[in-house]
C-alpha positions in Angstrom: 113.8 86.9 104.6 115.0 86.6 100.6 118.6 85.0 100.4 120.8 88.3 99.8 122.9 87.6 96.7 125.8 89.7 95.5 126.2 89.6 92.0 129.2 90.0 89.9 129.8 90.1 86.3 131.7 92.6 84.3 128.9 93.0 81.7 125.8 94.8 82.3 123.1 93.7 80.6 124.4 90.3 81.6 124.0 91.5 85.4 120.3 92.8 84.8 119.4 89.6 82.6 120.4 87.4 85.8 119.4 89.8 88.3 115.8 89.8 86.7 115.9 85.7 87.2 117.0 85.5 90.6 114.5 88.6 92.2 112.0 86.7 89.8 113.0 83.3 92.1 112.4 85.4 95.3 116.0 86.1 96.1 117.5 89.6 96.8 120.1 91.0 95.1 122.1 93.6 97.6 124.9 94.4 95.2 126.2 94.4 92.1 130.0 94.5 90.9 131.3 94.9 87.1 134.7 92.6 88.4 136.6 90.8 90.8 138.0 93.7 93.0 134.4 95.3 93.1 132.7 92.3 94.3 135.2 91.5 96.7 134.8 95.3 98.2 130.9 94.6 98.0 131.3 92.0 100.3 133.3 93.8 102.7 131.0 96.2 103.4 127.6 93.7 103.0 128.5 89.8 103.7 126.2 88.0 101.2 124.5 85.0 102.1 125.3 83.9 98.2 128.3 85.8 96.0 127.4 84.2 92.5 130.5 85.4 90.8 131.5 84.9 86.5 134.6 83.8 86.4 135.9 85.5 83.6 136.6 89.2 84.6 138.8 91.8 84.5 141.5 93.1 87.5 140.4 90.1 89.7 138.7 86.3 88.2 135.3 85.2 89.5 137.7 82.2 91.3 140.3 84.3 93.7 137.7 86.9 94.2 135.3 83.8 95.5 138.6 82.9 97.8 139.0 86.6 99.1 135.4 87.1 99.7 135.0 83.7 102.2 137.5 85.0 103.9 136.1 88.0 104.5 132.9 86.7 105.3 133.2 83.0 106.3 129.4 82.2 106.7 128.6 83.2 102.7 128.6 80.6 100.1 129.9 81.1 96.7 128.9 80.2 93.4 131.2 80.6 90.1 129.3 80.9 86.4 131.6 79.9 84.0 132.4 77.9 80.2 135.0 76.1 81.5 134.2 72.5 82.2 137.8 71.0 81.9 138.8 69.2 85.0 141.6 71.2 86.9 139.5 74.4 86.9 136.5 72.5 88.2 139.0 71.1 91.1 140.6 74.7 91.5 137.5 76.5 92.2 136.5 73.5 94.8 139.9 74.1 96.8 139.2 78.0 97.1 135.8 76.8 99.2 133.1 77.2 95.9 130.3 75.4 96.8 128.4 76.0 93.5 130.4 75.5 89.5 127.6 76.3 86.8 128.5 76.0 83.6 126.4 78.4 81.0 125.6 76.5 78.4 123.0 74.7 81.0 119.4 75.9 81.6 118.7 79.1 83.4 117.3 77.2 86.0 120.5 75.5 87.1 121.9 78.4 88.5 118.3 79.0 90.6 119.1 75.4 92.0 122.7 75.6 92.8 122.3 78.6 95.1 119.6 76.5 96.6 121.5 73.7 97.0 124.7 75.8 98.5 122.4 77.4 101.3 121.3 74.4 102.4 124.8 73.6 102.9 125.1 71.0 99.7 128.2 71.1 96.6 126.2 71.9 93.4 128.0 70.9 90.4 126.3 71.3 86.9 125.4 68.2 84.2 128.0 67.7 82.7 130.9 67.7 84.9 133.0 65.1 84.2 132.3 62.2 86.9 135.8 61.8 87.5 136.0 65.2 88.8 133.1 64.6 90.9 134.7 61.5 92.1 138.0 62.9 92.5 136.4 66.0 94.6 134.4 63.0 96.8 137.5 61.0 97.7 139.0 64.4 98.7 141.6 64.3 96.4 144.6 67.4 96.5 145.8 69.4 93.8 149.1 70.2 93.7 150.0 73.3 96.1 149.8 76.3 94.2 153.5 78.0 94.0 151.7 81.4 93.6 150.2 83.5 97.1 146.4 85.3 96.2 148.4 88.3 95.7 150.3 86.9 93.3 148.3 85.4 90.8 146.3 88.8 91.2 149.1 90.6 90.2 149.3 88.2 87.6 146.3 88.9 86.0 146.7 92.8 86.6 149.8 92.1 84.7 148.0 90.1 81.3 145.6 93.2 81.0 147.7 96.1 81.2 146.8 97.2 85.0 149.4 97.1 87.0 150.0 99.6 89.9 153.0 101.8 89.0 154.2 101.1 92.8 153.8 98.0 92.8 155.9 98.0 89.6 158.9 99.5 91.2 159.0 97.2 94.4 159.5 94.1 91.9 161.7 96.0 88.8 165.0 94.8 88.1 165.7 94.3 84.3 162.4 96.1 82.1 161.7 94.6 79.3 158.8 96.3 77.5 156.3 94.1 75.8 153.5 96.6 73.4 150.2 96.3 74.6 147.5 95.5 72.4 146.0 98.7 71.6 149.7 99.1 70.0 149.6 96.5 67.9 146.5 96.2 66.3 148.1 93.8 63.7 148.6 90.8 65.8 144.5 91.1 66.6 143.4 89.0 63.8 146.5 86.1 64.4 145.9 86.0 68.0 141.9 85.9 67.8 142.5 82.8 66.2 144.7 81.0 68.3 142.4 82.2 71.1 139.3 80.7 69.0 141.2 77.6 68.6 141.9 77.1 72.1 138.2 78.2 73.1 136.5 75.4 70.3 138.5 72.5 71.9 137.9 73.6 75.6 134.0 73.7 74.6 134.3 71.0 72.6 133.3 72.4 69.5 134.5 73.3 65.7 136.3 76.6 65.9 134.0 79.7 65.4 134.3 82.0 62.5 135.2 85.5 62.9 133.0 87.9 60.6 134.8 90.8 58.7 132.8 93.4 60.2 134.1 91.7 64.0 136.8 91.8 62.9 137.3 95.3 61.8 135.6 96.1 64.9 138.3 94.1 66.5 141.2 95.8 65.2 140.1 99.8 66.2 139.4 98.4 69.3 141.4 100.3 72.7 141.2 96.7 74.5 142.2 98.7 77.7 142.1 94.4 79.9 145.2 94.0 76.7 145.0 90.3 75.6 143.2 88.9 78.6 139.7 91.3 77.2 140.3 90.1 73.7 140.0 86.4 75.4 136.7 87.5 77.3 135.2 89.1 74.7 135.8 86.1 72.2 134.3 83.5 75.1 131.1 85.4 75.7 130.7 85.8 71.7 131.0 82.4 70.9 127.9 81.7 73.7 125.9 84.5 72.2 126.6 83.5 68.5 123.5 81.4 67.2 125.4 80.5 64.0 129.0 79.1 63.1 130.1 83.3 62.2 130.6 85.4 65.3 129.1 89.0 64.4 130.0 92.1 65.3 127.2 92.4 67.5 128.1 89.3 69.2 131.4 90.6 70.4 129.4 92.9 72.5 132.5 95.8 73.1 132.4 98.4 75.4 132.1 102.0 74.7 130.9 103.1 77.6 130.7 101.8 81.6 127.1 102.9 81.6 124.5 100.3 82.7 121.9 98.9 80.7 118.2 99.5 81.1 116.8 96.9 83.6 115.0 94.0 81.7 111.3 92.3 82.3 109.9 89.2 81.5 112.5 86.4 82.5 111.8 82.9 81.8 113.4 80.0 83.8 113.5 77.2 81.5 115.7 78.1 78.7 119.5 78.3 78.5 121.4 81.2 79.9 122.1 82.5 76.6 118.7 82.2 75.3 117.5 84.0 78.3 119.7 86.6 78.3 119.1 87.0 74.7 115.1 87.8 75.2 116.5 90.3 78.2 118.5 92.2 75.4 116.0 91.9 73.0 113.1 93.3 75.6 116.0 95.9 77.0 116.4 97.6 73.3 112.8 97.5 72.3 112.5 99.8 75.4 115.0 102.2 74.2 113.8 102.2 70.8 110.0 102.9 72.5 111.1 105.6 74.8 113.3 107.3 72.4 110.2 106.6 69.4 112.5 104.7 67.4 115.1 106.6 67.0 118.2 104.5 66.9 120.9 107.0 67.2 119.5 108.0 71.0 118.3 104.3 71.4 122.0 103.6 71.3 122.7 106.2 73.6 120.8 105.2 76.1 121.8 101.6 76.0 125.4 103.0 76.2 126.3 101.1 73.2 127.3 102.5 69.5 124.9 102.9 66.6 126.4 100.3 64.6 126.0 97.9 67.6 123.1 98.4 68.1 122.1 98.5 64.5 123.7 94.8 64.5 122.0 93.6 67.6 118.5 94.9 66.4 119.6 92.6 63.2 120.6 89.9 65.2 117.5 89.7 67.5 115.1 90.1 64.6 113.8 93.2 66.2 111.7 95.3 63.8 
């Protein structure tokens, strides 16, 4: 019987991009979730055997849910997709039980091996891990206690985008102080996108993207319903789909609608993640543009994405 994988990312062409790798690797995908909360009701009502989880997304990260859902089901093993290489995250995500850390900038193939490596009961870290985190995580070395419960840090993150339950909001109310969200202040977009670029070059270890007028602009009539914490997400994911030093505005990749994307063909296991997922895209809207005989205005419909995005993407992917 396939390994049953439950799948979790809070983009969905990204989910049909690796879901088309993993069913092409024999594997089984039983369940899909678009974030944290999702995936860790997914698992409730269908243990995985693998939960390969991103760890940036919205209401719940790839991390805590990963520490919910081996709790619910004790014999799964989890795996967490992520940019972050820096050393305490790495060590976090070990604590909470993840038995697989892939970073995304590696080949498409690493993930295939990690959830290999995790059913046969192994640690799978990606090249290029620092080897004092590896050595550090062999000596069984402890983190700090973490002051915060699950619960906490979950409310936390509810908190940082703008979702917090109105009850829950009244059990812990003493003194309101009201901070505008980011959909109210549409000024600050620009300042804070590049502080958040900043901070995103020297974690990746790269010069600081550029933010294009036109992602910009795009940017700034933005709703950003996940407040600050989406602006962060959507800036990481456009710097790893970005094949130059200017993020576009079909890199940022926004959000119009929660519809999924077509399914996509044609996978290929030896390229990085972002190439790969970049030929699913590419294969995805030459589909749309074929079924709808090239009209772009229902092509973008279908896709669930806005004319102007898709009239950048089809730019983009040198799709003509």
């Amino acid at each position: 019987m396939p390994n049953r994988i439950l799948l979790a990312d809070d983009h969905a062409i990204v989910r049909q991009g690796l879901k088309a790798l993993l069913e092409r690797e024999g594997f089984s995908v039983i369940a899909e979730a678009e974030d944290g909360q999702a995936a860790v009701r997914a698992a409730r009502e269908r243990c995985p055997d693998v939960a390969v989880l991103d760890f940036s997304m919205p209401l719940l990260n790839g991390r805590d849910a990963a520490r919910e859902i081996l709790q619910l089901c004790p014999r799964a093993k989890a795996v967490l997709l992520t940019m972050h290489t820096d050393d305490h995250y790495v060590l976090e995500a070990l604590q909470v039980g993840v038995k697989g850390y892939v970073v995304k900038s590696q080949a498409s193939g690493d993930l295939v091996r990690a959830i290999n490596e995790v059913q046969r009961g192994m640690t799978y870290l990606s090249p290029g891990i620092s080897q004092a985190v590896v050595q550090a995580f062999l000596s069984k070395a402890e983190l700090p206690r973490d002051p915060l419960t699950s619960r906490e840090r979950e409310v936390l993150q509810l908190v940082a985008e703008g979702k917090f339950r109105e009850d829950l909001f009244y059990r812990v109310n003493v003194i309101e102080l009201r901070v505008p969200s980011l959909r109210e202040r549409p000024e600050d977009v620009p300042e804070l996108a590049e502080a958040i670029l900043r901070r995103l070059g020297r974690r990746m270890k790269t010069s600081t993207p550029m933010l294009g007028k036109a992602a910009l602009a795009a940017l700034e009539t933005y709703a950003f319903p996940g407040n600050v914490r989406e602006l962060e997400n959507i800036l990481e994911r456009a710097i790893t789909l970005s094949t130059s030093g200017e993020i576009s505005a079909g890199d940022i990749q926004l959000r119009p609608t929660r519809g999924d994307a077509p399914a996509a063909a044609n996978t290929q296991s030896g390229g990085a993640l972002g190439n790969h997922l970049e030929d699913i895209e590419r294969d995805a809207i030459r589909k749309a543009l074929e079924q709808t005989r090239y009209n772009k205005t229902a092509a973008a419909k279908v896709l669930g994405m806005s004319f102007r995005a898709l009239r950048y993407r089809i730019k983009k992917l040198g799709i003509e």
